[in-house]
Backbone as CSV, one residue per row, in Angstrom:
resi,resn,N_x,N_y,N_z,CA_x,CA_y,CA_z,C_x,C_y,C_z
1,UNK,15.503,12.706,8.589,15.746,11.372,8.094,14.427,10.607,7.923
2,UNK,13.662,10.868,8.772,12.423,9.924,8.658,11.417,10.345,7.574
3,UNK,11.641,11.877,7.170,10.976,12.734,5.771,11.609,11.697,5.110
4,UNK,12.768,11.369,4.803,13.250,10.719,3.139,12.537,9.056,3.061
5,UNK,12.755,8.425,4.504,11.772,7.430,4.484,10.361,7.045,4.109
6,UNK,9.642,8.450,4.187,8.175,8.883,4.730,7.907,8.877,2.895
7,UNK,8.599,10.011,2.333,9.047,10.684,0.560,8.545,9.017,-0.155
8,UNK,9.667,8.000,-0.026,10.096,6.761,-0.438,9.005,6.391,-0.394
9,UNK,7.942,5.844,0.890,7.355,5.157,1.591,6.335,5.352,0.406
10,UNK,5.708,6.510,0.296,4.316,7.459,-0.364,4.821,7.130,-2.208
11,UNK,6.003,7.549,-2.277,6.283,7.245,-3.661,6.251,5.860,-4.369
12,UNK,6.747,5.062,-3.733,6.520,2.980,-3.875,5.107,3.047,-3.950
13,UNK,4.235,3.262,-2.565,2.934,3.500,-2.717,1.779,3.705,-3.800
14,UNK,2.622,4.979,-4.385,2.036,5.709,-5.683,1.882,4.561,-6.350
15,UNK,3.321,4.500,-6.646,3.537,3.275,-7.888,2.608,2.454,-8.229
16,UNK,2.981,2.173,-6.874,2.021,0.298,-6.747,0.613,0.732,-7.109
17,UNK,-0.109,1.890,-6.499,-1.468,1.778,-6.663,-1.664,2.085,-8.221
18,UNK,-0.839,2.922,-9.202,-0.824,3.209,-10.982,-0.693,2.225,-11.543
19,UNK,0.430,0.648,-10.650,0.359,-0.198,-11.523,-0.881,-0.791,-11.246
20,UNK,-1.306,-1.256,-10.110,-2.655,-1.843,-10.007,-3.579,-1.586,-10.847
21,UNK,-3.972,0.095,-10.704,-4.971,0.582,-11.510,-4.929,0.370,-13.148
22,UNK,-3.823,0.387,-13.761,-3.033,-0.154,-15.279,-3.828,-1.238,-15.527
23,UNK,-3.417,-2.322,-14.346,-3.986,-3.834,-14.947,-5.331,-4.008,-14.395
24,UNK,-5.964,-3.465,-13.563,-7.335,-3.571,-13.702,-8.070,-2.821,-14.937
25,UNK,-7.383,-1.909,-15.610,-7.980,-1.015,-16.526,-7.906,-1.788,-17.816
26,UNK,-6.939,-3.055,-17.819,-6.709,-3.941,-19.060,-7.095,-4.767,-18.746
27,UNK,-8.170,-5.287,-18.424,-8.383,-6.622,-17.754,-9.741,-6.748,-18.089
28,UNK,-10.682,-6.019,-19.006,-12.375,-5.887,-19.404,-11.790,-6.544,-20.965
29,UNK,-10.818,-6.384,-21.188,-10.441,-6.926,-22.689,-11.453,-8.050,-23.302
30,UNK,-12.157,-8.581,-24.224,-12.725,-9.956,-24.245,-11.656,-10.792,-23.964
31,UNK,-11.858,-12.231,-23.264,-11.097,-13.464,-23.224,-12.066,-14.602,-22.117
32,UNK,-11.509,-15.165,-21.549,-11.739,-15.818,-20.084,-12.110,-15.092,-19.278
33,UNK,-13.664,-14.825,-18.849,-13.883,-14.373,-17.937,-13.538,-14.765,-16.426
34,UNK,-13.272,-15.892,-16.628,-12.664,-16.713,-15.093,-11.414,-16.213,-14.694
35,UNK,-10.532,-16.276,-15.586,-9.348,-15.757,-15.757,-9.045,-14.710,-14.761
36,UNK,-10.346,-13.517,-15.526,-10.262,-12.030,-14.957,-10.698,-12.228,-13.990
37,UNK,-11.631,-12.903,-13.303,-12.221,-12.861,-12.034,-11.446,-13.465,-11.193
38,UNK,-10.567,-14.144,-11.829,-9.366,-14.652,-10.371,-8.597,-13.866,-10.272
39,UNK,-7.739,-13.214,-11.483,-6.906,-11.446,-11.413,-7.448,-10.863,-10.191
40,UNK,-8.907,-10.239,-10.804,-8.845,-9.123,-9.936,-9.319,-9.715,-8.392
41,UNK,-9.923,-10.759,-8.288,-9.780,-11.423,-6.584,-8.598,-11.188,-5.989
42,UNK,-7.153,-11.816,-6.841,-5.988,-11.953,-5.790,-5.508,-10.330,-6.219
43,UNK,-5.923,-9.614,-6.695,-5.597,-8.341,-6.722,-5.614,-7.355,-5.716
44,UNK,-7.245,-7.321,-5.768,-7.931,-6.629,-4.515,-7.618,-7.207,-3.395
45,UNK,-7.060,-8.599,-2.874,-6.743,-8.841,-1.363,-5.499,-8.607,-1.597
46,UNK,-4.541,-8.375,-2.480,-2.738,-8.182,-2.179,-3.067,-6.603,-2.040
47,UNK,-4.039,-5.296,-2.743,-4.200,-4.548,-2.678,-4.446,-3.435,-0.834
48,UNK,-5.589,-4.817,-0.544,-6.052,-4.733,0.566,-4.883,-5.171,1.653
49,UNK,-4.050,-6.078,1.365,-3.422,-6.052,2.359,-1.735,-5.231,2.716
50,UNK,-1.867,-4.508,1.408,-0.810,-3.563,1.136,-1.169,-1.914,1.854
51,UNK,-2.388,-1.767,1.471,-3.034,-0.417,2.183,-3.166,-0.821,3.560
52,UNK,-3.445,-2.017,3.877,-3.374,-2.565,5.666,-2.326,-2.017,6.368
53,UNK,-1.217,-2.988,5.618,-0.067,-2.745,6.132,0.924,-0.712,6.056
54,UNK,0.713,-0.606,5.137,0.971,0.833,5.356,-0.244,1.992,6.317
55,UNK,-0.920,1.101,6.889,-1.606,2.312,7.505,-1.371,2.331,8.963
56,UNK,-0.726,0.366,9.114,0.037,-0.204,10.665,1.268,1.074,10.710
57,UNK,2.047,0.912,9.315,3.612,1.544,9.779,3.218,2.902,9.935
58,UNK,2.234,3.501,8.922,2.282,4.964,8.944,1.633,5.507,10.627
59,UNK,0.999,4.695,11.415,0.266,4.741,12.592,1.818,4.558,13.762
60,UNK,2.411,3.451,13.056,3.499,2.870,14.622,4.654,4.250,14.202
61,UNK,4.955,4.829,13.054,5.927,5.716,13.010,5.028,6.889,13.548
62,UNK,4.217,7.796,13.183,3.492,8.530,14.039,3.612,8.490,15.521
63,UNK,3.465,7.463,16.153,3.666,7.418,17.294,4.547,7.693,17.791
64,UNK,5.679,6.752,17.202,7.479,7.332,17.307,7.834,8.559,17.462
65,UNK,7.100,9.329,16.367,7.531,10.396,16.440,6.810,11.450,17.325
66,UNK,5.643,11.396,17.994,5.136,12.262,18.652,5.186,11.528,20.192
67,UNK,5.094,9.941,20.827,5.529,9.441,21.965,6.454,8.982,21.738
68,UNK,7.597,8.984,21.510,8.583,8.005,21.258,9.664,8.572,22.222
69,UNK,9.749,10.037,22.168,10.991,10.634,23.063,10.210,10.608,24.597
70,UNK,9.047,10.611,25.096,8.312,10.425,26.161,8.563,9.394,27.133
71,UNK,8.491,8.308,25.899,9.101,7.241,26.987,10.529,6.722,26.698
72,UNK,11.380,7.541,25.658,13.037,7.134,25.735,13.611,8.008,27.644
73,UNK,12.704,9.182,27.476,13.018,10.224,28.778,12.705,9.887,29.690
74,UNK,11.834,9.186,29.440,11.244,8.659,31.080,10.927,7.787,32.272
């Protein structure tokens, strides 16, 4: 059960990082350079705090799964 979670988890992941990479890859276009420089600011910190956060869950489920029955047993 926690594979189909884990599958999901990595696949959203994917996503998110192809769409990111999409709109930073369209974003040299000529226009407003201000524009783009505020894009990719709040980009890179929603980016940054998306890889944060999946590296908390992928760390606290790890644990689960290798201490988790240690201290349900004990």
């Amino acid at each position: 059960m926690d594979w189909i979670f884990l599958a999901l988890f990595f696949g959203i992941l994917g996503i998110s990082a192809i769409l990111i990479i999409a709109t930073l890859v369209s974003l040299p276009r000529l226009g407003d350079e201000r524009k783009n420089l505020i894009k990719m600011k709040a980009q890179s910190y929603t980016f940054a705090i998306v890889i944060g956060y999946a590296l908390v869950e992928m760390a606290r489920k790890t644990y689960i799964v290798f201490w988790g029955d240690v201290l349900m047993k004990g």
